[in-house]
mmCIF file of the N, C-alpha and C atoms, coordinates in Angstrom:
data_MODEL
# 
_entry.id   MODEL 
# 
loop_
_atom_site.group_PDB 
_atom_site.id 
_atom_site.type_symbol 
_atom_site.label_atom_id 
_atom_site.label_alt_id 
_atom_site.label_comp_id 
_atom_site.label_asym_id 
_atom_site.label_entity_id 
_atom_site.label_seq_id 
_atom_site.pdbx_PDB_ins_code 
_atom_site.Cartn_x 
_atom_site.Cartn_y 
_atom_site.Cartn_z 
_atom_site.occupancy 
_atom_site.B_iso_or_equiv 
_atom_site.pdbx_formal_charge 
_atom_site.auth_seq_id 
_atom_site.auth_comp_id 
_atom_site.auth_asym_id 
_atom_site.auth_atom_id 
_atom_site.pdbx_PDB_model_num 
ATOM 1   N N  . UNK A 1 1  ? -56.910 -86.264 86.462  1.00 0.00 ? 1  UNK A N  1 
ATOM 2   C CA . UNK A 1 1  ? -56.515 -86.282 87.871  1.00 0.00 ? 1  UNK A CA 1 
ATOM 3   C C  . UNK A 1 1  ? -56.415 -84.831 88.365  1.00 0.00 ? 1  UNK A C  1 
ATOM 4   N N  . UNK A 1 2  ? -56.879 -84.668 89.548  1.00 0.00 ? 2  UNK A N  1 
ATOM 5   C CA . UNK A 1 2  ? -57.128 -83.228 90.107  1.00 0.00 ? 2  UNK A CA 1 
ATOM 6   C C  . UNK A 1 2  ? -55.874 -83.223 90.871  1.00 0.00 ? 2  UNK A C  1 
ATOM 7   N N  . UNK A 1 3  ? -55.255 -82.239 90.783  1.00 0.00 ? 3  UNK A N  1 
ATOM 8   C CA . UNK A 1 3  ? -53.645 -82.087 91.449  1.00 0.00 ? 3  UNK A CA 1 
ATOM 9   C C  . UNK A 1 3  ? -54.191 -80.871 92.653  1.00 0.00 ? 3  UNK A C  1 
ATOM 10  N N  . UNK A 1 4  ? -54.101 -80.739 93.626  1.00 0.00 ? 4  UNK A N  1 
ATOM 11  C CA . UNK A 1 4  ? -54.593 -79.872 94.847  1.00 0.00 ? 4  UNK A CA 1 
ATOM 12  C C  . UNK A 1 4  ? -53.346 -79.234 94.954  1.00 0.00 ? 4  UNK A C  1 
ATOM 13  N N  . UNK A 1 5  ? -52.377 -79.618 94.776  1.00 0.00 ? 5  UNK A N  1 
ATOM 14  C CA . UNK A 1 5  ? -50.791 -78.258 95.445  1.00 0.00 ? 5  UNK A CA 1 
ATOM 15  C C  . UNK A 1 5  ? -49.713 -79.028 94.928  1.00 0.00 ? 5  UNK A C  1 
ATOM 16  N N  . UNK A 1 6  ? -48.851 -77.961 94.021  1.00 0.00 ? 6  UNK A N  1 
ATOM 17  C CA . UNK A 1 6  ? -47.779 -78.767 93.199  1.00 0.00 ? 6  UNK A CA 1 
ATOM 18  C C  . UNK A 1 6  ? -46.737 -77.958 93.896  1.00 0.00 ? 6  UNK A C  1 
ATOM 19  N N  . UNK A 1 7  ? -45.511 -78.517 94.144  1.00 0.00 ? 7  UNK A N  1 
ATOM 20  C CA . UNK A 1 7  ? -44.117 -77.668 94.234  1.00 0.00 ? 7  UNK A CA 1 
ATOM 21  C C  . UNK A 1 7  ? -43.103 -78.234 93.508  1.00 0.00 ? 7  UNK A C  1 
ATOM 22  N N  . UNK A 1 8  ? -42.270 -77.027 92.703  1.00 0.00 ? 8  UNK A N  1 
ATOM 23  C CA . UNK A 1 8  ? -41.408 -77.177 91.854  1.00 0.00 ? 8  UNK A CA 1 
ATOM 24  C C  . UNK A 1 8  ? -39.764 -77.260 92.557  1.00 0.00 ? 8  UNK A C  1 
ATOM 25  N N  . UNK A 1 9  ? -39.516 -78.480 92.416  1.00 0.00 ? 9  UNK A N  1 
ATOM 26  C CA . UNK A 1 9  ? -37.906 -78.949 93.130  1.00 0.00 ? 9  UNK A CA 1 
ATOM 27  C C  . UNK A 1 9  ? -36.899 -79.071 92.467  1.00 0.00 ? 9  UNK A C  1 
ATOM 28  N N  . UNK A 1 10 ? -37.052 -78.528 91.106  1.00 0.00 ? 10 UNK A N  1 
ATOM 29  C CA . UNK A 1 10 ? -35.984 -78.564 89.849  1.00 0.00 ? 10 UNK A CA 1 
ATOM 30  C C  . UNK A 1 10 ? -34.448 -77.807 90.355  1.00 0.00 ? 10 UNK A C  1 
ATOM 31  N N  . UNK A 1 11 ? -33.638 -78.215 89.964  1.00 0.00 ? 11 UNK A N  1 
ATOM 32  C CA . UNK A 1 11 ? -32.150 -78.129 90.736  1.00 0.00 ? 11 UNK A CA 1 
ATOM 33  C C  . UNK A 1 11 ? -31.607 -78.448 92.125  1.00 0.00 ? 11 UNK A C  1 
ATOM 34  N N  . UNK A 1 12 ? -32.859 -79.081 92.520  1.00 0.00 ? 12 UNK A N  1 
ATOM 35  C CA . UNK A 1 12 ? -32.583 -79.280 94.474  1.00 0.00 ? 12 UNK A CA 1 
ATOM 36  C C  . UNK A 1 12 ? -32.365 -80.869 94.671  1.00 0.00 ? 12 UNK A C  1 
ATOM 37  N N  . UNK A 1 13 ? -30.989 -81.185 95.312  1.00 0.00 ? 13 UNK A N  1 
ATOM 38  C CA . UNK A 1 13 ? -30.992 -82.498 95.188  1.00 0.00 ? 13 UNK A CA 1 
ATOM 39  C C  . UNK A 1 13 ? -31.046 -82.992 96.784  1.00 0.00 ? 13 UNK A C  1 
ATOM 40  N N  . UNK A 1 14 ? -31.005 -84.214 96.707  1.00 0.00 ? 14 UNK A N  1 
ATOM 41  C CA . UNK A 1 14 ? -31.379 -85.086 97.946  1.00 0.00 ? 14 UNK A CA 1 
ATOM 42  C C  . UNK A 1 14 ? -31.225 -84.374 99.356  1.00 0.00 ? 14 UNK A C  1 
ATOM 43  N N  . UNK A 1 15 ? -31.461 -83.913 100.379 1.00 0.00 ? 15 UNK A N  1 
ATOM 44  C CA . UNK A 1 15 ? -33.026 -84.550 101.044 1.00 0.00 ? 15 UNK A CA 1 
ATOM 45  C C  . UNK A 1 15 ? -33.975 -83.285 100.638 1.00 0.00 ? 15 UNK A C  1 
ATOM 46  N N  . UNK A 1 16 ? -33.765 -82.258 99.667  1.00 0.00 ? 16 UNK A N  1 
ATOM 47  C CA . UNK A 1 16 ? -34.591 -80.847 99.656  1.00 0.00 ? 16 UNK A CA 1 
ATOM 48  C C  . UNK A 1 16 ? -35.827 -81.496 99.016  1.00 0.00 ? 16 UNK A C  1 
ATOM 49  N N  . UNK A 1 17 ? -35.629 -82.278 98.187  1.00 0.00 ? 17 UNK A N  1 
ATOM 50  C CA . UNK A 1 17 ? -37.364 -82.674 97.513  1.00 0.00 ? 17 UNK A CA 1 
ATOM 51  C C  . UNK A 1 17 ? -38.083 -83.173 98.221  1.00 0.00 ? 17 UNK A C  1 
ATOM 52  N N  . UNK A 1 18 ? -37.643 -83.786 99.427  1.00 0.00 ? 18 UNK A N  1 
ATOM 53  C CA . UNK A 1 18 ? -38.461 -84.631 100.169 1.00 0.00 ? 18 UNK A CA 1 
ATOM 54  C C  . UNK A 1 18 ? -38.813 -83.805 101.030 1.00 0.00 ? 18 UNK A C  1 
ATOM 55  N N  . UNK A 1 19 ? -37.839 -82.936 101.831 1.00 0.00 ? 19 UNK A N  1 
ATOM 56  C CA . UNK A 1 19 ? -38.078 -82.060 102.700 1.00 0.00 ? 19 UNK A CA 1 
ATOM 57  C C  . UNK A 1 19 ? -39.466 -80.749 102.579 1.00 0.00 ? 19 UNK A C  1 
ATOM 58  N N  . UNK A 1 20 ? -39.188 -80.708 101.382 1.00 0.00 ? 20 UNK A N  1 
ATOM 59  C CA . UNK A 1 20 ? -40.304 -79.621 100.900 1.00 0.00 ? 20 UNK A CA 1 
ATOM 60  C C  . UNK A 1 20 ? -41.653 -80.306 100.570 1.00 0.00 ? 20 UNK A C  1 
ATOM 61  N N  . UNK A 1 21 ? -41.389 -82.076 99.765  1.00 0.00 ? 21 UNK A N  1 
ATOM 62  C CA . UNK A 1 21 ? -42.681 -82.386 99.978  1.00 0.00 ? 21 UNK A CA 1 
ATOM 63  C C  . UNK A 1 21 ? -43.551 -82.727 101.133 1.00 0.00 ? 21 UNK A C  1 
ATOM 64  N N  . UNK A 1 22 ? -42.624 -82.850 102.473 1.00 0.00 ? 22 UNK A N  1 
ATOM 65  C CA . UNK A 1 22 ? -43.152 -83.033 103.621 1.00 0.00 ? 22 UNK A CA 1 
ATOM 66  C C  . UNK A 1 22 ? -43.866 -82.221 103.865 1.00 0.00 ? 22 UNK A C  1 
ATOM 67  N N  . UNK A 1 23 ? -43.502 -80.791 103.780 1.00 0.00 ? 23 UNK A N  1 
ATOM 68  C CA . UNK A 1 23 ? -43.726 -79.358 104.551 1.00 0.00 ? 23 UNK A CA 1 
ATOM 69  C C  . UNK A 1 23 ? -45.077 -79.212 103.802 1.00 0.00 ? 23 UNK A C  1 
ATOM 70  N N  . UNK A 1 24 ? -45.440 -79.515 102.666 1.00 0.00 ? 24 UNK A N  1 
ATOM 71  C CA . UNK A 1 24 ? -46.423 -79.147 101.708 1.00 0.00 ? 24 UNK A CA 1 
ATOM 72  C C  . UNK A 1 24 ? -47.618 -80.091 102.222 1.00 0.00 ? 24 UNK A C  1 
ATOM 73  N N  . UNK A 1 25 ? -47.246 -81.622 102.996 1.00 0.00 ? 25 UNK A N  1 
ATOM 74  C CA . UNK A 1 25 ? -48.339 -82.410 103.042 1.00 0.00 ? 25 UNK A CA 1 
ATOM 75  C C  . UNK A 1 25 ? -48.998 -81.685 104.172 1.00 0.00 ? 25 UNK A C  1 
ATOM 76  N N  . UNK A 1 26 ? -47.901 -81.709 105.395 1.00 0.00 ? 26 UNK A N  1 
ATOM 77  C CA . UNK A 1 26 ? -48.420 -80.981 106.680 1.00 0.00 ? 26 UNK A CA 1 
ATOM 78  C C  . UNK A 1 26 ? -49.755 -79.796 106.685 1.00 0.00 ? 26 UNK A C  1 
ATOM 79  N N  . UNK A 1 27 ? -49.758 -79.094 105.427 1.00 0.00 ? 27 UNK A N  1 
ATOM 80  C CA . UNK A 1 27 ? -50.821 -77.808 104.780 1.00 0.00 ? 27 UNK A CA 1 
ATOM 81  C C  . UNK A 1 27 ? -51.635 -78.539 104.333 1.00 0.00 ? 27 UNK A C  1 
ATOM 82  N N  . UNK A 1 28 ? -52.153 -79.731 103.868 1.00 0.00 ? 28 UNK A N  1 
ATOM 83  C CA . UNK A 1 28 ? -52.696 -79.965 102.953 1.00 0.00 ? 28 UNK A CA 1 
ATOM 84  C C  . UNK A 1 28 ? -54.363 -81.760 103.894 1.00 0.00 ? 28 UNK A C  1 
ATOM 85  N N  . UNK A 1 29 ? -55.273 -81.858 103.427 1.00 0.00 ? 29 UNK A N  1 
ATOM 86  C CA . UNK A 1 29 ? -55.817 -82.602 104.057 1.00 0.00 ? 29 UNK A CA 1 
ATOM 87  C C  . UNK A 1 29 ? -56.187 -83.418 103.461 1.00 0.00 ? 29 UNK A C  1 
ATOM 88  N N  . UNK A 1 30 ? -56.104 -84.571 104.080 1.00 0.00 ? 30 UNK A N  1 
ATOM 89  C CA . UNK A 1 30 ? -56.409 -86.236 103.668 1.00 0.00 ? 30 UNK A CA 1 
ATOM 90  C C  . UNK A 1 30 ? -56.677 -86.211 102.612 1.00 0.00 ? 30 UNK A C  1 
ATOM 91  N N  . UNK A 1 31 ? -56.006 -87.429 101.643 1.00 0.00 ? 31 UNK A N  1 
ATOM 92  C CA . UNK A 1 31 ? -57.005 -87.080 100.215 1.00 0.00 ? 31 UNK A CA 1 
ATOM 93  C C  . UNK A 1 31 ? -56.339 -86.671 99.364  1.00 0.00 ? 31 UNK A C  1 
ATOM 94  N N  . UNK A 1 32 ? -55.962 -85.531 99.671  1.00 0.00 ? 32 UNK A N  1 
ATOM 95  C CA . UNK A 1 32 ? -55.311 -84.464 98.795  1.00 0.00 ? 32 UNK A CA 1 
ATOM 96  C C  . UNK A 1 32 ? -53.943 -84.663 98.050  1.00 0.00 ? 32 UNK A C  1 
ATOM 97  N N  . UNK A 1 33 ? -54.183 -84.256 96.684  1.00 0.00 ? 33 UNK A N  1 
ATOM 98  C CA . UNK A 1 33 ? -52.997 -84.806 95.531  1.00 0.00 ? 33 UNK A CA 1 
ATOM 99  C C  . UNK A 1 33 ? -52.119 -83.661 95.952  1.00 0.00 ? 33 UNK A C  1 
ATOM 100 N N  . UNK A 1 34 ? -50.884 -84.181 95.450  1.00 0.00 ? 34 UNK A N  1 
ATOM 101 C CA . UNK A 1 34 ? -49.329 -82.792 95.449  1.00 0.00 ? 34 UNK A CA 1 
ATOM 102 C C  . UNK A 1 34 ? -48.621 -83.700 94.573  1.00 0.00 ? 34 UNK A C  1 
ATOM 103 N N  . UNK A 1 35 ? -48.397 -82.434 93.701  1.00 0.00 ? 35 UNK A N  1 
ATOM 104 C CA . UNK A 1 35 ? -47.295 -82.918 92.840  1.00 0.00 ? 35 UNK A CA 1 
ATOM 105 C C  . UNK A 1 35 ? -46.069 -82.749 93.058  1.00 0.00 ? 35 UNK A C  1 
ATOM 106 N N  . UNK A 1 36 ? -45.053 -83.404 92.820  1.00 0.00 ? 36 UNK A N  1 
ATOM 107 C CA . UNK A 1 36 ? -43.655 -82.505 93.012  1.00 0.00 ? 36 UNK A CA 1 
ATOM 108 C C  . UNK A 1 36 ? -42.653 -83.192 91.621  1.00 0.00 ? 36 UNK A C  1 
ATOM 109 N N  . UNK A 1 37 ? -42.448 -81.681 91.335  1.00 0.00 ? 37 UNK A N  1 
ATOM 110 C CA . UNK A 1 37 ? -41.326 -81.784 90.135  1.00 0.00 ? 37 UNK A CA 1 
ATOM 111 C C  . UNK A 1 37 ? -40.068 -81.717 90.340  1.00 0.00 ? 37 UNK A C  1 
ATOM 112 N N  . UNK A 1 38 ? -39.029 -82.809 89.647  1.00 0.00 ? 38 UNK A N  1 
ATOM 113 C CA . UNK A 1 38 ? -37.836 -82.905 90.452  1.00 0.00 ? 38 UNK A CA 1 
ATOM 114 C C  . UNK A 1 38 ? -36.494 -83.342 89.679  1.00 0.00 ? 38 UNK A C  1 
ATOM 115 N N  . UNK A 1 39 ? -36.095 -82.595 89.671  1.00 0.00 ? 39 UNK A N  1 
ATOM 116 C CA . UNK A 1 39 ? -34.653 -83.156 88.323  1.00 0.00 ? 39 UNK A CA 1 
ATOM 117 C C  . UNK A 1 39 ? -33.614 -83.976 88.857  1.00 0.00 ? 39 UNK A C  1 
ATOM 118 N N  . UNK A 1 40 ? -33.521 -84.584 90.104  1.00 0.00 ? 40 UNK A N  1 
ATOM 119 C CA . UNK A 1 40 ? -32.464 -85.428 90.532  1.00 0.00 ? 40 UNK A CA 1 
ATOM 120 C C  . UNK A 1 40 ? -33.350 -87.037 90.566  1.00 0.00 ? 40 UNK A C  1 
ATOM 121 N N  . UNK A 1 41 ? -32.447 -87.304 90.007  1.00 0.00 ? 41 UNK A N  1 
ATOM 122 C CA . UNK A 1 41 ? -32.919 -88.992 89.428  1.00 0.00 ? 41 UNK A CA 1 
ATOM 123 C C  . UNK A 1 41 ? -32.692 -89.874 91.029  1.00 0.00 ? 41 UNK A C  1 
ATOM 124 N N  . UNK A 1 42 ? -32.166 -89.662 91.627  1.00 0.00 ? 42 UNK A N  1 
ATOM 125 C CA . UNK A 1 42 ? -32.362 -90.382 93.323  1.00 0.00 ? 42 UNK A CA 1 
ATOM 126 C C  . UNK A 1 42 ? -33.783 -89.903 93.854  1.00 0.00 ? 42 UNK A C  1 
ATOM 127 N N  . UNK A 1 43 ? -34.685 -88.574 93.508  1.00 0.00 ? 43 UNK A N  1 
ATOM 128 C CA . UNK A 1 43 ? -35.753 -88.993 93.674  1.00 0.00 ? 43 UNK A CA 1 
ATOM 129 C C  . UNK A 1 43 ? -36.790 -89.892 93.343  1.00 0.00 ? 43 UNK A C  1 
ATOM 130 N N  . UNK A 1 44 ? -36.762 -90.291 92.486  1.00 0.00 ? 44 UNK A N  1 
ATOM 131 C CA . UNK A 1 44 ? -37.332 -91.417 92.056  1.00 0.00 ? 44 UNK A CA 1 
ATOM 132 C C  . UNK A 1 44 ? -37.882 -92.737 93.695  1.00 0.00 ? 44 UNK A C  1 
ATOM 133 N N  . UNK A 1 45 ? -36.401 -93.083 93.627  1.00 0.00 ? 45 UNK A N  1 
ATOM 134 C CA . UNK A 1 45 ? -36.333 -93.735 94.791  1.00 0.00 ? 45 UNK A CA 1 
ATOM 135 C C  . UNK A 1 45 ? -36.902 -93.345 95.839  1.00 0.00 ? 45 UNK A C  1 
ATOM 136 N N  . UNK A 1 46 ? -36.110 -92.266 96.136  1.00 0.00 ? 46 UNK A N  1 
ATOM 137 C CA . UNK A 1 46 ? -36.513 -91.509 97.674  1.00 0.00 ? 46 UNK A CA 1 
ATOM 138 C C  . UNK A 1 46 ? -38.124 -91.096 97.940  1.00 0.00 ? 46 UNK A C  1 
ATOM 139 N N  . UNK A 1 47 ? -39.084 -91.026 96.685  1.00 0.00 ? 47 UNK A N  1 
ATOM 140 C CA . UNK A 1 47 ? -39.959 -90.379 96.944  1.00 0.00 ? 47 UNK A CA 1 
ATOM 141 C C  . UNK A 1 47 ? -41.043 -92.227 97.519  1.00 0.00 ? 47 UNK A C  1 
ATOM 142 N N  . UNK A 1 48 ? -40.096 -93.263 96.741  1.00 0.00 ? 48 UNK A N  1 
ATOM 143 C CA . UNK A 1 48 ? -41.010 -94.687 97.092  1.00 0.00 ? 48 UNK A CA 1 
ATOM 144 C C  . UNK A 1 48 ? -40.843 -95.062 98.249  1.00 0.00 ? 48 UNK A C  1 
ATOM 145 N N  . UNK A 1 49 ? -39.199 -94.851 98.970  1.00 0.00 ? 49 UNK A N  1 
ATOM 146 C CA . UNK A 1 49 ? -39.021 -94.587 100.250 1.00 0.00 ? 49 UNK A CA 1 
ATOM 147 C C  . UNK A 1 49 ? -40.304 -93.691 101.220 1.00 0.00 ? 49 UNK A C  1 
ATOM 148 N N  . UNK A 1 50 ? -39.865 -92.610 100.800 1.00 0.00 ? 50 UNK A N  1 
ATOM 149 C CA . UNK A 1 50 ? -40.906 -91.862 101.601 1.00 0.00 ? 50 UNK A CA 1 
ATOM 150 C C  . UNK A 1 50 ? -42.165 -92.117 101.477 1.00 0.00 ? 50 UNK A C  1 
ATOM 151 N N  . UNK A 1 51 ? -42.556 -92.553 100.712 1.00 0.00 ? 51 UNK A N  1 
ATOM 152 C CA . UNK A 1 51 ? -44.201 -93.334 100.635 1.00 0.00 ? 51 UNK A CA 1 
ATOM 153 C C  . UNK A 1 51 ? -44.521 -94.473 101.734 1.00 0.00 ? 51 UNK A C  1 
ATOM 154 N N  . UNK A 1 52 ? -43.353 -95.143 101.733 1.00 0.00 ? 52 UNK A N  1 
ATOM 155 C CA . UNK A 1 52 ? -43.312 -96.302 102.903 1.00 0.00 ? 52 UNK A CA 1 
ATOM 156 C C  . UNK A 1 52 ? -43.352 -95.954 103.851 1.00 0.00 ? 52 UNK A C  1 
ATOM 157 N N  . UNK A 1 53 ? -42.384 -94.796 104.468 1.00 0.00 ? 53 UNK A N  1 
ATOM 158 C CA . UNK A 1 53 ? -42.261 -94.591 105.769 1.00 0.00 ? 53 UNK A CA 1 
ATOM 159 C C  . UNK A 1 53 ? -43.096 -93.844 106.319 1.00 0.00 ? 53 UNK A C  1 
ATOM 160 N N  . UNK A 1 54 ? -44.016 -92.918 105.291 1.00 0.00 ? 54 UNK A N  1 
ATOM 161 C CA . UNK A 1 54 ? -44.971 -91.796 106.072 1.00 0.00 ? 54 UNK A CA 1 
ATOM 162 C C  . UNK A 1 54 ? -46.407 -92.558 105.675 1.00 0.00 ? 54 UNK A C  1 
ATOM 163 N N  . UNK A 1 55 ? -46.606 -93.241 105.261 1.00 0.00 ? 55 UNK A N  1 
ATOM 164 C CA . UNK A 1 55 ? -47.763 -93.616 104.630 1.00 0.00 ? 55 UNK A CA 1 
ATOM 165 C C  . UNK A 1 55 ? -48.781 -92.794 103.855 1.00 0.00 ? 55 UNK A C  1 
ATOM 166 N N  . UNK A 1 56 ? -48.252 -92.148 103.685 1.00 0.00 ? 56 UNK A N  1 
ATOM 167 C CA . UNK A 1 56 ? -48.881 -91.298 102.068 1.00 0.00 ? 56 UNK A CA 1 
ATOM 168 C C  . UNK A 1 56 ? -48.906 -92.160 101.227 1.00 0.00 ? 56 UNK A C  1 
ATOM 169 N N  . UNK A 1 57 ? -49.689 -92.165 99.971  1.00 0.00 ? 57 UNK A N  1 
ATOM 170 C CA . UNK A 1 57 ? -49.667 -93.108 98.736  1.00 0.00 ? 57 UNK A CA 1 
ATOM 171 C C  . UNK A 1 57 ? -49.035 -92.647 97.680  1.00 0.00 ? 57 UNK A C  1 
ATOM 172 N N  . UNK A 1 58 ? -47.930 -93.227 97.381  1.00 0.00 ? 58 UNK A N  1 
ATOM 173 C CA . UNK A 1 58 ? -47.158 -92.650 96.103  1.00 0.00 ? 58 UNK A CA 1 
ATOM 174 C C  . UNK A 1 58 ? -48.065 -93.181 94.822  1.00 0.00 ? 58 UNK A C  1 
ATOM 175 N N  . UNK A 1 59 ? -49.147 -92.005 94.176  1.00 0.00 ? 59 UNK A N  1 
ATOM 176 C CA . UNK A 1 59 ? -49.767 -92.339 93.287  1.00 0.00 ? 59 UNK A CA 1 
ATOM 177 C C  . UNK A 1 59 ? -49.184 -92.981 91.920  1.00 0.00 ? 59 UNK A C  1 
ATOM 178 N N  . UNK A 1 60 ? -48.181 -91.946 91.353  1.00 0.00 ? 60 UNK A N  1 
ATOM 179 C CA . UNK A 1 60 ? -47.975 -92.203 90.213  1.00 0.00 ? 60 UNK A CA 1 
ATOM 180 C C  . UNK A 1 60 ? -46.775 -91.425 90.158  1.00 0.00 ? 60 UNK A C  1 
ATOM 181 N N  . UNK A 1 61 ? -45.649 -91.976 88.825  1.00 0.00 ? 61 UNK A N  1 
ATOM 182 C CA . UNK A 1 61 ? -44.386 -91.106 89.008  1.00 0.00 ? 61 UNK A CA 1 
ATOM 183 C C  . UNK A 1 61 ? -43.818 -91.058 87.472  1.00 0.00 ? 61 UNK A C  1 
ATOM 184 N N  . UNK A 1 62 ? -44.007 -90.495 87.138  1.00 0.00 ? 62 UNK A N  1 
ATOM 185 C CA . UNK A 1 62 ? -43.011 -90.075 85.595  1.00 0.00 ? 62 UNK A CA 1 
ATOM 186 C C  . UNK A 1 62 ? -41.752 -89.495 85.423  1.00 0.00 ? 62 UNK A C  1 
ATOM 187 N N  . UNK A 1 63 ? -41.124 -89.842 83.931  1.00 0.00 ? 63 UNK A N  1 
ATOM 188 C CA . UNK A 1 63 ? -40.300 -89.002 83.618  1.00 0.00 ? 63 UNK A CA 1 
ATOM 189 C C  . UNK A 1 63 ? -40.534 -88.434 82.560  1.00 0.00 ? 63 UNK A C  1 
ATOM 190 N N  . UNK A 1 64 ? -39.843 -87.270 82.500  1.00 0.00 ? 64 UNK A N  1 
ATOM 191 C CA . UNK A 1 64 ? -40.305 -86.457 81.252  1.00 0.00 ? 64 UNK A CA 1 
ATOM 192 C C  . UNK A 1 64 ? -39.265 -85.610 80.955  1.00 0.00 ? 64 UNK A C  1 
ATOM 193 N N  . UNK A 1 65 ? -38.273 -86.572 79.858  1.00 0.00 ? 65 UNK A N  1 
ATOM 194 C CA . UNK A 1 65 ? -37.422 -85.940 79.664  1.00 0.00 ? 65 UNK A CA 1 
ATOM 195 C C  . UNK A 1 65 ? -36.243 -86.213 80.374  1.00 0.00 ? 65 UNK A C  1 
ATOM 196 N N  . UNK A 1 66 ? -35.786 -84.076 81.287  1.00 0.00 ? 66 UNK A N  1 
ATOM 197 C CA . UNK A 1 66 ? -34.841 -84.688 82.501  1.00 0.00 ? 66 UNK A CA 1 
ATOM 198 C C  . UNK A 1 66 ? -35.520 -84.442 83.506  1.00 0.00 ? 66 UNK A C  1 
ATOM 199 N N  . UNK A 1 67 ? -36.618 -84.593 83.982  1.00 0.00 ? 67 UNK A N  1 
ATOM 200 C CA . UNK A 1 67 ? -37.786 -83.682 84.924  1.00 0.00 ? 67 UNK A CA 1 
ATOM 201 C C  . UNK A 1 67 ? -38.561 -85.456 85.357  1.00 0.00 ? 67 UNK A C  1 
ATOM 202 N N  . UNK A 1 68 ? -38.516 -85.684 86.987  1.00 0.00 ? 68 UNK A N  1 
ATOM 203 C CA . UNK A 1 68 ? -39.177 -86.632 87.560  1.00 0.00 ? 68 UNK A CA 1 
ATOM 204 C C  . UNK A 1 68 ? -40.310 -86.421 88.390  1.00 0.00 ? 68 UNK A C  1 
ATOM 205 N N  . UNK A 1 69 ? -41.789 -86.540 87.609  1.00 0.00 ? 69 UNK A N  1 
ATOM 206 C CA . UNK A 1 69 ? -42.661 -86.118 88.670  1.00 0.00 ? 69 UNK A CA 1 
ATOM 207 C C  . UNK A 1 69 ? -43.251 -86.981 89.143  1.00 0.00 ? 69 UNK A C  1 
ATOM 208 N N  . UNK A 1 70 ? -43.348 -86.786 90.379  1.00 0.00 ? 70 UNK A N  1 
ATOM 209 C CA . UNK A 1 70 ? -44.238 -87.504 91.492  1.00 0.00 ? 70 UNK A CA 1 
ATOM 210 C C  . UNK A 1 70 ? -45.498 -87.053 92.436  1.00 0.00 ? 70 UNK A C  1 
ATOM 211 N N  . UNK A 1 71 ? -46.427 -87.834 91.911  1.00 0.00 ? 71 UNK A N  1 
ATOM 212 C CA . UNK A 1 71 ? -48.021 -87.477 92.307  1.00 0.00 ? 71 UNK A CA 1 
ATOM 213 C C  . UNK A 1 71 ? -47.801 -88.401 94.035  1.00 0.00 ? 71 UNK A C  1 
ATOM 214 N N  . UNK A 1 72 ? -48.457 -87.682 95.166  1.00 0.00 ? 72 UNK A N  1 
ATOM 215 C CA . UNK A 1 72 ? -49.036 -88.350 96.227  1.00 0.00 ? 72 UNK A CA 1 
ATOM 216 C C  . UNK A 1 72 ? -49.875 -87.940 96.581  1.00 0.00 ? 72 UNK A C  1 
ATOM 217 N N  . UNK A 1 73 ? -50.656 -88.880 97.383  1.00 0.00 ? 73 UNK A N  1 
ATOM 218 C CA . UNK A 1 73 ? -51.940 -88.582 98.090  1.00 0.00 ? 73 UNK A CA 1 
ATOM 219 C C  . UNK A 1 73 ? -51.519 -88.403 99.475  1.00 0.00 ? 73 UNK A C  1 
ATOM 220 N N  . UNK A 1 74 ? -52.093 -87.176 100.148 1.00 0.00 ? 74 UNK A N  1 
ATOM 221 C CA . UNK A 1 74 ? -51.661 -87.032 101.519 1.00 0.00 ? 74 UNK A CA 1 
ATOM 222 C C  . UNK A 1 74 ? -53.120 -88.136 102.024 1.00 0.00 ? 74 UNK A C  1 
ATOM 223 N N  . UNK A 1 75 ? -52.151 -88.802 102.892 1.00 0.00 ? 75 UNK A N  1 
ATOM 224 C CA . UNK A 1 75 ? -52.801 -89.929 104.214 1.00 0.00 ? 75 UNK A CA 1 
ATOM 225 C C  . UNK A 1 75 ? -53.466 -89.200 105.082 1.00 0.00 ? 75 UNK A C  1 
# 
């Protein structure tokens, strides 16, 4: 999987991961993967939330460890 723009959200908890993954889609065009790495376990949720409400595609989401990453496709 080709990752186009990753941002690292490790110690930032609820709404900063989302907030920053917003700011990152806005740069980025249709299509296009972003990763975001994230150590607060409410992202998890928040990032399936935010998949719903912006219509981006929440590709895929792991854990690893204490580290939650989440792949989307900007819409």
């Amino acid at each position: 999987m080709h990752i186009d723009r990753e941002i690292d959200t490790r110690g930032l908890n609820c709404p900063l991961p989302i907030l920053k993954a917003k700011k990152a889609l806005t740069d980025m065009q249709t299509g296009q993967l972003l990763k975001v790495v994230a150590t607060d376990a409410g992202s998890v949720r928040d990032f399936q939330a935010f998949a719903k409400q912006t219509g981006n595609e929440l590709v895929e989401q792991q854990t690893a460890g204490q580290e939650y990453i989440h792949i989307l496709r900007r819409r």
